[in-house]
N, C-alpha and C positions, 0 to 999 in steps of 0.2 A: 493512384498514390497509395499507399501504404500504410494502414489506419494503428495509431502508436494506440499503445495497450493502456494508456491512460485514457481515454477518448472514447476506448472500449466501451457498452450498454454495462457488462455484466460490473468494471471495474468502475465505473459512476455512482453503479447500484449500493455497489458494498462500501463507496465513503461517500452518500448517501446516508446509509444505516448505521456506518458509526459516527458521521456528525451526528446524526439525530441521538444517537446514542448519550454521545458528549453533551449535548445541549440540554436534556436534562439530568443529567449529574449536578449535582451540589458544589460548589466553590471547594477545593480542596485536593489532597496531595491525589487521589482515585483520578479528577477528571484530568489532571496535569498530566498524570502519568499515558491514559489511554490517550488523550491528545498528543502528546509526545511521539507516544507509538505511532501512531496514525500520521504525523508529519515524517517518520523518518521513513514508514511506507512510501506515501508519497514521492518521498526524495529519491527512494531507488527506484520506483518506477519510471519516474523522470530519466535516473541516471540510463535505464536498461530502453527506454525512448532512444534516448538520445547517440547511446551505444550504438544500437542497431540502424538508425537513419545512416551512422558514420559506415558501419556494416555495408550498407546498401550502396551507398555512393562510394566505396571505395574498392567494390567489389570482392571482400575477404571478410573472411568467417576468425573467430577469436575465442580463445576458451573465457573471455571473462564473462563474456553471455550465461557462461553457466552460476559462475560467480555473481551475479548479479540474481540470476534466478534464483539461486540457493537465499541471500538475503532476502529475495523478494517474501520466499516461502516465510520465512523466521518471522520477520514484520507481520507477515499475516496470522502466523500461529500463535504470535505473542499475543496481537489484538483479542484474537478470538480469546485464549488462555484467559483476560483480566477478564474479556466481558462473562465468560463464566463462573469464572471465580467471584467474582462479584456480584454474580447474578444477576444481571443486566439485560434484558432482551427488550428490543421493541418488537419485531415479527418474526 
């Protein structure tokens, strides 16, 4: 079977380290925001799961794959962007 990139070691790791992130942040527009970011991750990763199962069982390849990786990328650079910007690291 065909292991969805949400499920992934390495993608567990990194919402992992930004819950841990979020958790302690202070009440306020900062922790909302990188929460935010982090469920809209989520969601296209789910979306680029759920893509690609249809991919498989339908036997055909699609350009939104790419489309969804391009988001995926954004999500993840924004994350990282505030947790710098804000200075924020746990490891």
């Amino acid at each position: 079977m065909i292991k969805s990139l949400r499920k992934t070691n390495a993608f567990q790791n990194d919402i992992a380290r930004y819950n841990a992130i979020i958790t302690k942040l202070p009440e306020g527009d900062k922790k909302n925001e990188i929460s935010h970011l982090l469920s809209n991750l989520i969601q296209e990763v789910k979306k680029m799961d759920d893509l690609h199962m249809e991919f498989v069982y339908n036997k055909q390849m699609n350009s939104l794959g790419s489309e969804f990786r391009q988001r995926i990328f954004n999500h993840r650079k924004n994350l990282e962007n505030k947790i710098k910007e804000y200075n924020l690291h746990l490891w």
